[in-house]
C-alpha positions, 0 to 999 in steps of 0.5 A: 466566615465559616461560610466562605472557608466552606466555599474555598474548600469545595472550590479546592476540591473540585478544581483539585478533582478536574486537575488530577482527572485531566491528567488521565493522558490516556482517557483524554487523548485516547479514549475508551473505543479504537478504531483497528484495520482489517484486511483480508485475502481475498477482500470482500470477507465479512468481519467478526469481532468476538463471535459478533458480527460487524457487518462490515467487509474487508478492508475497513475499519472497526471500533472496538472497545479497549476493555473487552469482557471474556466470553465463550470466543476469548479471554479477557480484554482480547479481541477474536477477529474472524473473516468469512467469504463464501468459497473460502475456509474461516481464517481467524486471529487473536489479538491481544491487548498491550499497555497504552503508552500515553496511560503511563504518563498518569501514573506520574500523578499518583494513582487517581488519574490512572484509576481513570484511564483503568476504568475506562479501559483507555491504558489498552490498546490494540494492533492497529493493522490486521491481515488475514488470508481465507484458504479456498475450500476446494481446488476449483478456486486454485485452478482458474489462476493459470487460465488465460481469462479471468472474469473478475469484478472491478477493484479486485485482486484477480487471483485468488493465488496466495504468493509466498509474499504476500504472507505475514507482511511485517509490520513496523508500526511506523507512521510518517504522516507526510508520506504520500502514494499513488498507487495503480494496477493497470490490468484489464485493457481488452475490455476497453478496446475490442480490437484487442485480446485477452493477450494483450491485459498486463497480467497480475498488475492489480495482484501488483498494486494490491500487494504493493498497497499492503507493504505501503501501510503496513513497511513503509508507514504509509498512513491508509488515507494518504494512500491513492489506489487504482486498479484498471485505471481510465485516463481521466482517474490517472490525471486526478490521482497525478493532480492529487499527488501534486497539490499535496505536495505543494500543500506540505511546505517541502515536507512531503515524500511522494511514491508512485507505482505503476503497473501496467502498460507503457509505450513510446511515441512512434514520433517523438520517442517519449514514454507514456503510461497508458490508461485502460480506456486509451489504445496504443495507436492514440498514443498522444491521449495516454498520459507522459511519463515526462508530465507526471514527473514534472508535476512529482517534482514541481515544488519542494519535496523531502523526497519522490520515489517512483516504483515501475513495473512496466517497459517502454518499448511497445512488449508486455507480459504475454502480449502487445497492447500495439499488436499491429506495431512491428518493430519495437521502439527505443524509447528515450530516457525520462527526463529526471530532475530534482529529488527523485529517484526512479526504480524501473523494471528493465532497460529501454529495449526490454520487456517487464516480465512476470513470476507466472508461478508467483502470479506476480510482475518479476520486478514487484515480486523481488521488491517486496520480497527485500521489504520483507525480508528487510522488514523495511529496514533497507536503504535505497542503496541496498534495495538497488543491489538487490535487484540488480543482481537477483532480478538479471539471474532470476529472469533467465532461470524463470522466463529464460530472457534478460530482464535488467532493473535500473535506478535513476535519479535527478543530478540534484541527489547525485549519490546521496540518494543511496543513504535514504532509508525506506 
């Protein structure tokens, strides 16, 4: 008998013992390493964490242990993030830890289980986005932003120039899992095609897309891996990334929310009228083989969404930043308004007869420099309706002091949103 109460009492305790250690929300569901971004200006930086290096390069992602010991870098349960790239000074940042929700549910249960989550060091966390910008060492790295051809590796931002924009990016912390981005920078067309200059390359688009992915995840709560970007893009990754978007949403049971960026170059149809996006390996006298701005649309909107937002930096009728992709065409072609439907909504650069133009002392498009300008300033907390008439009545003025031509964004939309669109909020 005393036997069996022996037994009943170590089962008791150890059943007792596993439930309480399952209460340490925090260890379980969080564990004692986290994985943080890290993204640096220019990219391509190798990563240190506390004076150690990751041999790892930006952007990317690192584990790091929650509990950190001191060392001759940093304090206590701190982390040193440094970045070097040759040609550029070291930029740092310190991070510190804060209180991991989830450690407070332990505490609920007395004080074993948060005992677990303190050991392991699981009641920490870290910030989960990054940022850090090298300065360049000398001029020589500042100077060639103003030349007319830049030798860049693929993939890449062109221009070591930091615009006032692309510093301290807030970061809202949120997260909405069902958001979903394509994202592309169509720059560098005359490589594809020799009968072009350099003229005829879009200018700052990869600087475009590159900021625009930054305020994507870090304002816009877009998740990284939800995330499809594209610089210099040919036709065939254009139509997977289009594809993509699609069967993601067809796969989300009407929960999706779809965004599409696009800078580079756009044209019409010499017959039909039609605007089209050109990939970089498609010239503009075979129009027929770029892809339809109708087509993407369509498949934006084929099945269910909470919303489609689409962000265009680019104009329709045949100009560009500095030059024509068609240079033989002399005359510009009105094209016809895309076709919009369902639950769309589109935020172009300019009306049909006009050019998209750039903010050369930005080395950004002037329509994507005043839209993220808004998410920063806002820190994205903006509606649809705000950011509208913020570019409707900075980006006019602006045009004409900076570039001395008009530029005039529009907003359009499906008739199934009519005005309720202007209550969304980014």
């Amino acid at each position: 008998m005393k036997l069996i109460c022996s037994h009943n009492l170590t089962r008791v305790f150890f059943i007792s013992f596993f439930v309480l250690a399952a209460t340490s929300c925090a260890t379980i569901f969080s564990g004692a390493n986290q994985n943080i971004r890290i993204k640096s200006y220019p990219e391509g930086a190798n990563v240190f964490i506390n004076g150690q290096n990751t041999y790892m390069h930006t952007p990317c992602k690192v584990e790091v242990k929650r509990r950190q010991k001191p060392s001759n870098n940093n304090d206590r349960n701190r982390l040193n993030i440094e970045v070097r790239k040759d040609g550029f000074k070291n930029s740092r940042l310190n991070v510190e830890s804060s209180f991991n929700s989830l450690a407070g549910v332990s505490l609920l249960f007395a004080g074993f289980p948060f005992l677990i989550d303190w050991a392991s060091g699981s009641h920490l966390k870290y910030p989960r986005n990054n940022y850090l910008v090298l300065d360049p060492v000398s001029q020589k790295y500042v100077e060639p932003m103003v030349a007319q051809d830049i030798v860049t590796p693929k993939n890449t931002v062109s221009y070591y120039f930091k615009s006032d924009i692309d510093y301290d990016i807030p970061i809202t912390g949120k997260t909405h899992k069902n958001r979903f981005a394509l994202i592309i920078g169509n720059e560098d067309y005359a490589s594809f095609d020799n009968s072009l200059t350099t003229t005829a390359n879009v200018k700052y688009a990869r600087n475009d897309a590159g900021s625009f992915r930054d305020y994507a995840v870090s304002v816009l709560g877009i998740p990284e891996e939800n995330i499809t970007f594209l610089t210099d893009a040919t036709l065939g990754k254009m139509k997977k990334g289009i594809a993509k978007l699609n069967l993601l949403a067809k796969n989300s049971y009407g929960e999706a929310e779809l965004f599409f960026y696009y800078s580079g170059h756009g044209l019409p149809h010499e017959k039909t009228k039609e605007p089209y996006l050109i990939p970089v390996d498609v010239s503009g006298k075979d129009i027929d083989f770029a892809i339809s701005l109708n087509d993407a649309f369509n498949n934006f909107t084929e099945f269910d969404t909470k919303k489609v937002t689409c962000f265009l930096d680019c104009c329709f009728s045949g100009g560009s930043r500095f030059g024509n992709l068609y240079e033989t065409r002399g005359v510009r072609i009105v094209p016809k308004k895309a076709n919009i439907k369902g639950n769309m909504v589109v935020f172009a650069a300019s009306t049909s007869e006009q050019t998209a133009l750039a903010y050369n002392d930005q080395k950004h498009g002037l329509f994507t420099y005043f839209l993220l300008k808004k998410f920063k300033e806002s820190k994205g907390d903006v509606t649809y309706g705000d950011l509208e008439l913020y570019l409707t009545r900075n980006i006019p003025i602006q045009s004409i002091i900076i570039n001395e031509k008009e530029q005039s964004p529009q907003v359009n939309t499906g008739q199934k949103i009519d005005k309720n669109w202007k209550n969304w909020e980014f």
